[in-house]
Structures are given as structure tokens and as C-alpha cells.
N, C-alpha and C positions, 0 to 999 in steps of 0.2 A: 370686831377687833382684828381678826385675821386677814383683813383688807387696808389696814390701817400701814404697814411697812412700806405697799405697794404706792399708796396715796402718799404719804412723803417722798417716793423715791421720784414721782411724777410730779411734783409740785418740787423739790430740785433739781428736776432736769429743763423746766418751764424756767426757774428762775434764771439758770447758768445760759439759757439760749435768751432773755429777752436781754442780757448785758452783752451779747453779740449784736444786738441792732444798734448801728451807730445816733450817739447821742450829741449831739447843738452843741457847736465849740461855741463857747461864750465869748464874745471878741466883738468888738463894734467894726461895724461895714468901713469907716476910715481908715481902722488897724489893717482890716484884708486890703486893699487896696494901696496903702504903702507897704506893705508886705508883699505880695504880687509885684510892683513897679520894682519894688528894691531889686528884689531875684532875679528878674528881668536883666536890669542895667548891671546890675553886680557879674553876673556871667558873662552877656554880651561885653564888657568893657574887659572884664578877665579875660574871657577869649580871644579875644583882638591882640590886648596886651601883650598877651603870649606870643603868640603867632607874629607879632612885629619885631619882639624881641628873638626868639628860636630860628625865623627865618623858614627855611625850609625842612625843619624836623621835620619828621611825622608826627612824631608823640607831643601836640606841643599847648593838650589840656587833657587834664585829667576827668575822668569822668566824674569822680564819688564830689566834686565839687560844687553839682547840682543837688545830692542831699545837702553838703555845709550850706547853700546860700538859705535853703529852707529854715534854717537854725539860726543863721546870722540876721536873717530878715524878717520872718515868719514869729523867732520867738528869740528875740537880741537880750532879752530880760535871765532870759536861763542859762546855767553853769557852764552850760555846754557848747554855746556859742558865742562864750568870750573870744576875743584876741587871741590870748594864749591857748586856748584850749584848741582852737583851728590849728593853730601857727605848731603848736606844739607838738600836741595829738598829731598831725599830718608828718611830721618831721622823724616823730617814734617811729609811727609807723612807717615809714617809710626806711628809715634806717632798719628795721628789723624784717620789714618782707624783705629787701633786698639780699640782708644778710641770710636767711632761712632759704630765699630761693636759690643760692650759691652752696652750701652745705647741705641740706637735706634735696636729695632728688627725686623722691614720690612726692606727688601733686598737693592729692590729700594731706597727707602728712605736717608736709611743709604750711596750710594753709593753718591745719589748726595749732601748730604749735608757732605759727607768724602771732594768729587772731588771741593764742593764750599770752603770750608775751608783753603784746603791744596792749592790751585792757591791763595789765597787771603794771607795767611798769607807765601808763596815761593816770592811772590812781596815784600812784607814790608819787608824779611830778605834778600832779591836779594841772592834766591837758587833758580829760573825758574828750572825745568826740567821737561821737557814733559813726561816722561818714569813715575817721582814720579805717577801722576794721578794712572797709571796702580799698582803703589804700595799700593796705599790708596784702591783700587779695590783687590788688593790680600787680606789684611788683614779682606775684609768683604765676599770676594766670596770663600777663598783660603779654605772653607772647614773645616773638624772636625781638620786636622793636625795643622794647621794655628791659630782656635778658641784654641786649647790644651794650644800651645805656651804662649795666650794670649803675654802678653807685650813684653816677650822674643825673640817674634817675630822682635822688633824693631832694638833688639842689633845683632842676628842669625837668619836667614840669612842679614835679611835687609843692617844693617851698616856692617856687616863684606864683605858680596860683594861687596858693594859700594868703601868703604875703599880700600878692593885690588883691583879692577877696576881701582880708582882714583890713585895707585902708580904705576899701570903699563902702565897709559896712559900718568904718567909723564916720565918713564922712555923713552919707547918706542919711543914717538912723539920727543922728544929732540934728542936721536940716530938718529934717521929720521931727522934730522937738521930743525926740527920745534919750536917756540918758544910756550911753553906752561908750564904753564898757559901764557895766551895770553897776556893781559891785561900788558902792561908797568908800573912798580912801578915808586913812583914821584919822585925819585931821577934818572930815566934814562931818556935819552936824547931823546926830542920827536922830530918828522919831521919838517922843518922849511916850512914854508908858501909855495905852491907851484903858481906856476908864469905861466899860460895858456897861450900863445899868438897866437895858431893854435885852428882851431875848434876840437872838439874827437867827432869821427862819432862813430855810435850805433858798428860796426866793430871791432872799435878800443878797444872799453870796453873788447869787447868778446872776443879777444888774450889777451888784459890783463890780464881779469881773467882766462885765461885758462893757465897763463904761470903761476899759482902758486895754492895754497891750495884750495880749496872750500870754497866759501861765500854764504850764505845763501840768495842769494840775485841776481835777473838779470838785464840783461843789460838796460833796459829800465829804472828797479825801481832805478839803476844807474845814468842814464842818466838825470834821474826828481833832484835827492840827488845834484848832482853838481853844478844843473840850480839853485835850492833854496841855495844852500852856496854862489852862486855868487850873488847872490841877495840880500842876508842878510850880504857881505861882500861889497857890493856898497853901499849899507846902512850906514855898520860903519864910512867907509871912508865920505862921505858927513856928518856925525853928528860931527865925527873928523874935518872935517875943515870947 
């Protein structure tokens, strides 16, 4: 018995290190490969873009725009790399590093109250984009080139890569016969209730998802989502009658 605390605490320090070995994104080999091509063309065409338009800037692409094509390409299906959510998120932030880095003069400072800001006011206008943070952090780290720009920064580079990023991940993902933006308007026709009568083993989720786009999301945290809708839909039904 007095060996028994020790044995648990070793059997969850086992469990917490085998969820560190990375585990099989579920995604069929066509999705990575229009995924990969997209990011590719989407940057290279945004780069160029840029730079034909800017001229002789120096600053004339942003860096954090290689995480956005990962999210616009990689996984177009998620909240986070809508249209708006690039266009937008990039625009926050970028309005709000530029303003932090002109009023607060410690580096530090300035970064984390740019990074608190621009998350908090990307929730209240639903423009999430993990990539902005890295843009609120250009506009205070990005240097003398960056500081010169001041605000100019926000319009070049900022919204103009955003901008053609956002049109060639609509073109692109749509050729790829993907629906994107993702999000169904309220006048198209949503899925009708669906009717379970077999169990879905953890198995089953993982050719699912693997027989279509990337979801941000696995099989297990799957498996919990479906057990709570049937819960909260046994629910309705008993309040219903």
C-alpha cells in the first residue's frame, strides 16, 4: 500500500509524456497536396504582388503571412481562416501595434499590452487570427523600417498582403472544389438532423476525417462533441414531451 501513491504518480507522468509523441493528422494525401501547392502560389503571387505594387519599399511583405497561408490553405474549413478573420485580425492588429509602438516605449511592454489588446478586441469583431499577434509584434519589433512607415504600415504591407492572400485563397480553394468561405449563408440549405442507430468507434471518426479536408480537431475531442449533442438532444426531446 505505501508504494501505491508513487505508482500513480508514475503512470501519470507516462501518460502526460506519451500525449507529447505526435500523433497522424487525419487528412487524405490530396488535401496535403492542395494544401502545400496553395501556400506555395498564395505567398509567391502575394510576394510579387507586393513588390510590383510598393516598388522599391523595403518592407514590402510581411512575414507572419506565411503562418496565415497555413490556415487559409492548410485548414480553409476553420474560424480562423476566413476572409474576415485574415482581413480583419491583420488590420486590428496592425492598427493597435502601430499605435502601442508610438505611445508605450519599453519593448516588452509595448508587445504584451499590443498582444492583449489586439486578442481581445479580434473576439468582440469575430476576426480570430493567430498569425495577427505576430503582426502586432512586427509593428513594435519590426525595426527603424517599420517605425518610418508609422501608420502606413497598416494600409502597406499589412492590408495589401492580407487583401491578396484573402482573394487567392478564395480563388484557389473553390478550383480545389472546396467551399470557402466556409461558413453557409442563411439562406442555403443546412444538413437535416442526423439519425445514429450504430455505435461510431474512435476508428470510425479517423477515416472519416481522413476522407476529407483538415479539421482542427481529433478523434477523441470528436468523440466527447457527439456524446454532449446526444445528451443535450435527449434533453430537448424529454422537455418536448
Amino acid at each position: 500500500m505505501t508504494h501505491q501513491p508513487s505508482v500513480t504518480w508514475i503512470a501519470s507522468v507516462r501518460t502526460f509524456l506519451a500525449r507529447l509523441w505526435p500523433h497522424p493528422l487525419p487528412v487524405g494525401k490530396k488535401q496535403r497536396v492542395i494544401a502545400s501547392i496553395g501556400a506555395g502560389l498564395g505567398l509567391m503571387i502575394t510576394s510579387l504582388t507586393s513588390h510590383w505594387l510598393l516598388g522599391e519599399v523595403n518592407l514590402w511583405f510581411v512575414a507572419p503571412m506565411g503562418a496565415s497561408a497555413v490556415l487559409l490553405f492548410g485548414l480553409p474549413n476553420s474560424p480562423l481562416a476566413q476572409p474576415w478573420s485574415i482581413v480583419g485580425g491583420n488590420l486590428v492588429a496592425g492598427v493597435i501595434g502601430v499605435t502601442t509602438a508610438l505611445y508605450i516605449p519599453h519593448p516588452a511592454l509595448a508587445c504584451g499590452v499590443a498582444a492583449c489588446l489586439t486578442i481581445a478586441v479580434m473576439f468582440q469583431l469575430r476576426c480570430l487570427h493567430p498569425p495577427s499577434g505576430a503582426v502586432a509584434l512586427t509593428a513594435i519589433l519590426g525595426g527603424n523600417g517599420v517605425q518610418q512607415l508609422g501608420y502606413h504600415f497598416i494600409l502597406t504591407p499589412v492590408l495589401l498582403n492580407s487583401v491578396c492572400l484573402a482573394l487567392l485563397a478564395l480563388v484557389f480553394n473553390n478550383l480545389a472544389g472546396r467551399r470557402y468561405p466556409h461558413p453557409l449563408a442563411a439562406t442555403e440549405a443546412k444538413a437535416p438532423p442526423v439519425v445514429i442507430d450504430v455505435p461510431i468507434t474512435r476508428d470510425d471518426l479517423h477515416q472519416a476525417l481522413e476522407s476529407g479536408e483538415l479539421l482542427d480537431i481529433d478523434e477523441d475531442d470528436l468523440q466527447q462533441l457527439l456524446q454532449r449533442a446526444e445528451e443535450i438532444a435527449i434533453r430537448r426531446q424529454r422537455l418536448a414531451s
